[in-house]
N, C-alpha and C positions, 0 to 999 in steps of 0.2 A: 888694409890691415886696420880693425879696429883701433884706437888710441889704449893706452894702459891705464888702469887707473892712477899711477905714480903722477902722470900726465892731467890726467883731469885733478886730480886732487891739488895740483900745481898749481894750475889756472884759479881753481879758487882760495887760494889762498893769500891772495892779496886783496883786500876791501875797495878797490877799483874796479876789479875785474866781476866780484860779487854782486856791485853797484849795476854795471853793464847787465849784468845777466836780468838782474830786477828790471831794470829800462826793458830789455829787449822780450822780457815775460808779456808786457803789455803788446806788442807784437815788431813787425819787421821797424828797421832807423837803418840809417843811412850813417855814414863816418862823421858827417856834420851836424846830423842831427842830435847824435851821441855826444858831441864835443860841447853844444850848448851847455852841457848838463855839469861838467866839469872845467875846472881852470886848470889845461892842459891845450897842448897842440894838436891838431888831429896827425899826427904824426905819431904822437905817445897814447893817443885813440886806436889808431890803427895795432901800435907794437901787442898792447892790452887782447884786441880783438883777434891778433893773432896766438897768443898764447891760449884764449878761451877756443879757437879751433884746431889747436892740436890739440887741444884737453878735449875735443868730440863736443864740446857742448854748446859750438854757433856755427853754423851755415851761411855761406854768402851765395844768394843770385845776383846774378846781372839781371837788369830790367833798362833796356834805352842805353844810358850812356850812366845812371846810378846803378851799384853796388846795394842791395838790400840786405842786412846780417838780421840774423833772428835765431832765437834760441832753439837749442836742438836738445828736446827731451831726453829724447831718448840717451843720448849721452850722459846724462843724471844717471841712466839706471845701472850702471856697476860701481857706479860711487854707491849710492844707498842700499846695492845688493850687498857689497863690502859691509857698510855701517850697519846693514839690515842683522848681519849674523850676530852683534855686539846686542841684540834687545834682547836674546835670552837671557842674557847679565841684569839685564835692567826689569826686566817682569820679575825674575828672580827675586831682587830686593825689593821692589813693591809688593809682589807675594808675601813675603817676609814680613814685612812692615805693617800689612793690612793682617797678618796672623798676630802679629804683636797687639793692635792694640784693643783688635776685636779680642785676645785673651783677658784683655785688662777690665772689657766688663764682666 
């Protein structure tokens, strides 16, 4: 079962877990490699990185005896299908905005 967006919108909503996902854009880390980057335990590493996978938005391999997490795009995309519907509001008022003040000349 897909995750909900209630769920992903979760996950990103604390500026750690946002943090992670920038880190893991540049591609796959490991629990420790992610921990260098923060003054935290990989303990409170790991809790983070499990809330960004039930939000759909990190995938973990096994590789050997490391754990590799990396960002899962595709999990982005019902968040921004969500946010996506909210731009007819916002073309709207830039519409608006650019008739205002091309009327003015």
């Amino acid at each position: 079962m897909p995750p909900n967006i209630q769920t992903g919108f979760r996950a990103l909503a604390d500026p750690t877990r946002r943090d992670i996902l920038h880190l893991l854009a540049g591609g796959e880390q490991t629990i420790a490699g992610l921990t260098t980057h923060f003054d935290m335990t990989r303990a409170a590493v790991k809790k983070h990185l499990n809330v960004l996978s039930d939000g759909g938005l990190v995938t973990t391999r096994t590789q050997g005896r490391e754990r590799l997490n990396a960002l899962d795009p595709n999990g982005l995309e019902p968040l921004r299908d969500w946010i996506g519907f909210f731009e007819q509001f916002w073309d709207e008022k830039l519409s608006n905005l650019k008739s205002a003040i091309e009327s003015k000349d």
